[in-house]
C-alpha positions as CSV (number, residue, x, y, z in Angstrom):
1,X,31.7,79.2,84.7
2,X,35.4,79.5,85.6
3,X,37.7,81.9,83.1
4,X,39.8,80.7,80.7
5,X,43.4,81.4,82.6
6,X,46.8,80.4,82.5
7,X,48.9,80.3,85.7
8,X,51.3,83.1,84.8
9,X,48.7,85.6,84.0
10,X,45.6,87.2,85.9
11,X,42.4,86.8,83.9
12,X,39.7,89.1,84.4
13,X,36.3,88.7,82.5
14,X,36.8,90.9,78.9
15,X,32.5,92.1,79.4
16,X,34.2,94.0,82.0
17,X,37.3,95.4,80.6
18,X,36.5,97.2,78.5
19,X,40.0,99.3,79.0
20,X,41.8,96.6,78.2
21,X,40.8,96.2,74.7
22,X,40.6,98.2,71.6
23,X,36.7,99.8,70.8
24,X,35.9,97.5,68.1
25,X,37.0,94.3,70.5
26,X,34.8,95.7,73.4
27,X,32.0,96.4,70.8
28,X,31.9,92.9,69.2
29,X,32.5,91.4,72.9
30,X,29.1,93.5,73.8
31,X,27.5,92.1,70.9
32,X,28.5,88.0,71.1
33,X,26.7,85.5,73.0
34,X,30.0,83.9,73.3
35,X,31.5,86.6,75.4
36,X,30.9,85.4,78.9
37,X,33.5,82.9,78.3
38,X,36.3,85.0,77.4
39,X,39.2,86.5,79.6
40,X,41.3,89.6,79.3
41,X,44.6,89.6,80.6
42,X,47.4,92.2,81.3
43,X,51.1,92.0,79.6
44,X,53.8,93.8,79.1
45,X,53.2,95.4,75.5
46,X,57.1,94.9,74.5
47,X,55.9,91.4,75.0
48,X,52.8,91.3,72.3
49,X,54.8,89.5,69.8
50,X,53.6,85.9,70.1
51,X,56.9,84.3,70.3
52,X,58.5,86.9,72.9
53,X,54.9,86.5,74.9
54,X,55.3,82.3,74.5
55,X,58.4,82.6,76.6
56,X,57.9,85.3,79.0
57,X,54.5,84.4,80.5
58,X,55.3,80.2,79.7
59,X,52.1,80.1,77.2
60,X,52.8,76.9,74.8
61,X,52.8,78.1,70.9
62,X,50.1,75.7,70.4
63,X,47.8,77.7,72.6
64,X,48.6,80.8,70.9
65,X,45.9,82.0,68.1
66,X,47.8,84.6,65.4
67,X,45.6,86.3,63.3
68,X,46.6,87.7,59.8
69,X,44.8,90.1,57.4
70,X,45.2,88.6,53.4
71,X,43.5,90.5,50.7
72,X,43.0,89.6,46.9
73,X,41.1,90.8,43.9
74,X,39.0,89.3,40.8
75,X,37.5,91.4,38.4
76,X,38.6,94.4,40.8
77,X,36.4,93.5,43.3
78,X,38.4,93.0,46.6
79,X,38.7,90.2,49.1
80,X,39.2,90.5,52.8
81,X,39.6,87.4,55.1
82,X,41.6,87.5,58.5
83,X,43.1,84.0,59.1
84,X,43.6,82.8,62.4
85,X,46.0,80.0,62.4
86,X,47.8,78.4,65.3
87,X,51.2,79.8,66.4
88,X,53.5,77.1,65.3
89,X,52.1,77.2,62.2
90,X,51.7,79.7,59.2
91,X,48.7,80.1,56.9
92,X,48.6,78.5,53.7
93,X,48.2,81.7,52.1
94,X,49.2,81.0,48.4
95,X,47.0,77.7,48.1
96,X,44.4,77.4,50.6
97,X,43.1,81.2,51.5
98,X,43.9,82.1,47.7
99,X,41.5,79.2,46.8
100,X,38.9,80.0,49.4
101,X,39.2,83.8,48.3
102,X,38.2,83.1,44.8
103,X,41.6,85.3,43.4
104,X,44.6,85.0,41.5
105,X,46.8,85.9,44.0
106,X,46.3,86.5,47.9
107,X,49.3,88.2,50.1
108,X,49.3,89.8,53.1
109,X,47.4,93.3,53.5
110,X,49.7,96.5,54.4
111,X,50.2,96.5,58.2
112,X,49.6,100.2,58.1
113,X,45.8,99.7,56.0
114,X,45.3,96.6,58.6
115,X,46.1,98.8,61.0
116,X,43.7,102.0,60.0
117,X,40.7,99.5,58.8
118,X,40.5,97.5,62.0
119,X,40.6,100.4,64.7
120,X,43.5,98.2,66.1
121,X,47.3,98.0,67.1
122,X,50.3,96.1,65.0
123,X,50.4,93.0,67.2
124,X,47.0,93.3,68.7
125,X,45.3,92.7,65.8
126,X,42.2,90.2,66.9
127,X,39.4,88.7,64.7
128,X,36.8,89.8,67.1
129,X,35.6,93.4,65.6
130,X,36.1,93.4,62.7
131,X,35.4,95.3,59.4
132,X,31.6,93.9,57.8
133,X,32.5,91.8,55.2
134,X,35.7,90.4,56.1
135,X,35.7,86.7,56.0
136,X,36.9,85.3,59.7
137,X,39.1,81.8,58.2
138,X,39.7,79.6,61.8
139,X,42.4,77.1,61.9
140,X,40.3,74.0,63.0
141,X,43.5,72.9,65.1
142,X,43.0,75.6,67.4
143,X,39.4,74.1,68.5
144,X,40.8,71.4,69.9
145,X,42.8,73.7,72.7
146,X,41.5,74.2,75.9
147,X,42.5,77.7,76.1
148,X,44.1,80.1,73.5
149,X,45.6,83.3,73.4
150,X,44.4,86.2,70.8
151,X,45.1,89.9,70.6
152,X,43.0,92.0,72.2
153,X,43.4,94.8,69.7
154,X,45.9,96.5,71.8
155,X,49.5,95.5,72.5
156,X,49.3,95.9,76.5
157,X,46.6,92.3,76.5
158,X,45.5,89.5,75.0
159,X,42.3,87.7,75.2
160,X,42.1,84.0,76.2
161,X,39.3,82.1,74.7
162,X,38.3,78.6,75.0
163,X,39.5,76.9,71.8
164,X,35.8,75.3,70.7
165,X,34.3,78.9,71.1
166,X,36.8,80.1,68.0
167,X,34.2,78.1,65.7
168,X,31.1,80.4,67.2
169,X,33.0,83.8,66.3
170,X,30.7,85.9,64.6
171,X,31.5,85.1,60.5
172,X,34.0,82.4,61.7
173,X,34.4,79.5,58.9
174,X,36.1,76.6,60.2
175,X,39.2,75.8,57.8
176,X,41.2,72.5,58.1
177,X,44.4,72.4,57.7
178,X,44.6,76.5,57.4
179,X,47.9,76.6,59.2
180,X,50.9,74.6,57.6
């Protein structure tokens, strides 16, 4: 089966990578059936930022998968979910995720706790790997893309997934209309 690819970047199977990633990607890539399909790719990490990447390397946004960390509490008990909503979109955070969380109010968690609890870079930040128990919320509009591009959990690649096998992420809940 051919890697997902796009012509301005050199894909290279992720199973086999494992330099390319951050240790909690290549750890949940070891672990997931789904794995054989995905492709690792080399960039320029001054380039992670999904809009400066978009232009450089001729990606469309629509392909592009960004994943944000929201947290909320009820009754002190804490909610984690990382939402993963196409790029020319943002997640409906204060409705949607706030509703699906079960809390009062949702907002984005600290880069620097996002950071230190996923084992990954600002701007890398992938839902594959992880912390157990954080919900993975999927924008369903990003099934319907042949290819898109994730973080990698490092700023110097990204992964490139086909769109259908977002839905088969370990803990992924498909959520329409996630991204606004």
């Amino acid at each position: 089966m051919p890697l997902p690819s796009f012509p301005s970047l050199t894909s290279l199977p992720a199973t086999e990578h494992h330099d390319l990633v951050a240790a909690p990607v290549a750890a949940a890539l070891a672990a997931w059936p789904g794995a054989a399909e995905v492709a690792v790719v080399g960039i320029d990490p001054d380039l992670a930022d999904t809009a400066a990447m978009s232009e450089a390397y001729d990606i469309p946004m629509t392909a592009s998968g960004n994943c944000v960390v929201v947290a909320g509490a009820r009754a002190g008990d804490e909610r984690v979910a990382a939402c993963v909503v196409r790029a020319d979109t943002r997640a409906d955070v204060n409705t949607l995720v706030r509703k699906m969380l079960d809390v009062r109010k949702a907002s984005f968690l600290p880069m620097e706790r996002a950071v230190a609890e996923t084992g990954m870079e600002h701007g890398g930040i992938t839902p594959l790997g992880l912390p157990d128990g954080w919900r993975v919320l999927v924008h369903d509009a990003l099934l319907d893309e042949p290819v898109v591009v994730l973080g990698s959990g490092v700023r110097r690649s990204k992964l490139l997934v086909p769109g259908r096998v977002l839905a088969d992420l370990p803990g992924a809940e498909v959520v329409p209309d996630l991204g606004r």
